[in-house]
C-alpha angles and dihedrals in degrees: 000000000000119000094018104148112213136173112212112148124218136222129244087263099040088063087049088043095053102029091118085057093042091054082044100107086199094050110021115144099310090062095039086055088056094047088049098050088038115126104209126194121191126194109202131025091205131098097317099040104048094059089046098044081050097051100042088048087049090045084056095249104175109225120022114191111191115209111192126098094189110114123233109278120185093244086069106064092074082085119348090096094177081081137067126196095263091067093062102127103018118099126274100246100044089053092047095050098051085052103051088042093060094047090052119013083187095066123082117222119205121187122207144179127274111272124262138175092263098048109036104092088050085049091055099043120108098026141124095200140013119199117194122201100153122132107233133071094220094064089035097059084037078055096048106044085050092055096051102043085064091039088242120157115243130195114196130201130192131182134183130154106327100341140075134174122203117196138177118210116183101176111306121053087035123188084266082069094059094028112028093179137337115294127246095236102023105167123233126208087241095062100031099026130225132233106234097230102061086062086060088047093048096027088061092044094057082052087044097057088042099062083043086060097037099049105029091240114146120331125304121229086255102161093006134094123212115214122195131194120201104174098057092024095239127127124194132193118216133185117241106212114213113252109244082207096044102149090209109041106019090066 
């Protein structure tokens, strides 16, 4: 996505709204143009995607889709920020929709359904960027393959207990390098639990890595994994090498 050159022009209160981006060296009104024609597709209303919907809408990304058909429990509230607690019981997306909305009235909200094996290259269609979030392997190789298949960036995020990871992955090494297949005894954060914080940490990260692509600001964590640990406050980058035998992006 770096270097694409676009022509979108602002309103009077979206250059109040987004001075802090337009002073940004890194960002100005050629990156603020990005964020603003950016199609956005996020995987996952849940922990990670409700700090990184927020921010994106914050950060003035055009078009939001939302991809979760799971409805707002009260369980989820102790980190899935996007919610109140008058939400409980109303689907995801339209909360999140409302919400965002509300943050930034410039930005359009789609919802969308959970992703399965027979929608998900429609779903990621038509987008610049996909983020997943979501807290299973299965949607997570569907997302990938998709990704890769439309040649389509996409930044993951993962959470469980203390610790959380956040990876970009733009063609080779792909997210199959890293997770050939679902493992046998994958956690979940019902059985092992998650501090709600760490879901705001890794949640803004994934935000963070998608302005970065969008913009063509740094240099975005393609290739490489962040690992953060909450419990002991250290963070470590690692390398993910590209699997000679991927069965998605070594054919």
């Amino acid at each position: 996505m770096r270097g694409s050159e676009v022509k979108v022009a602002f309103s009077e209160g979206e250059v109040e709204r987004y001075a802090r981006h337009l002073v940004l060296r890194e960002v100005g009104g050629p990156g603020q143009q990005r964020l603003k024609a950016a199609r956005v597709l996020i995987v996952g209303a849940g922990g990670l995607g409700s700090p990184a919907a927020l921010y994106l809408a914050a950060a003035g990304v055009g078009r939001i889709t939302l991809s979760d058909d799971d409805h707002v429990s009260l369980s989820n509230l102790q980190r899935q920020v996007l919610f109140a607690t008058g939400d409980v019981g109303q689907a995801k997306t339209a909360a999140a929709a409302e919400h965002l909305t509300a943050l930034n009235p410039h930005v359009v909200v789609e919802p969308a359904p959970a992703v399965t094996g027979s929608n998900v290259a429609g779903l990621v269609a038509g987008h610049d960027l996909v983020l997943d979030g979501t807290d299973n392997f299965e949607t997570r190789l569907l997302v990938s393959d998709a990704c890769l298949a439309a040649r389509i960036p996409l930044v993951s995020g993962a959470i469980g207990r203390w610790t959380g990871q956040v990876g970009v992955f733009v063609g080779r090494p792909c997210y199959r390098c890293l997770v050939p297949e679902v493992p046998p005894d994958a956690e979940t954060c019902v059985a092992v639990g998650v501090v709600g914080a760490l879901a705001g940490v890794i949640g803004s990260m994934m935000a963070l890595e998608a302005v970065k692509l969008i913009t063509g600001a740094g240099e975005a964590l393609g290739g490489r994994l962040l690992i953060y640990d909450g419990l002991n406050g250290e963070s470590r980058t690692v390398r993910v090498g590209a699997d000679p035998a991927c069965p998605a992006c070594a054919r």
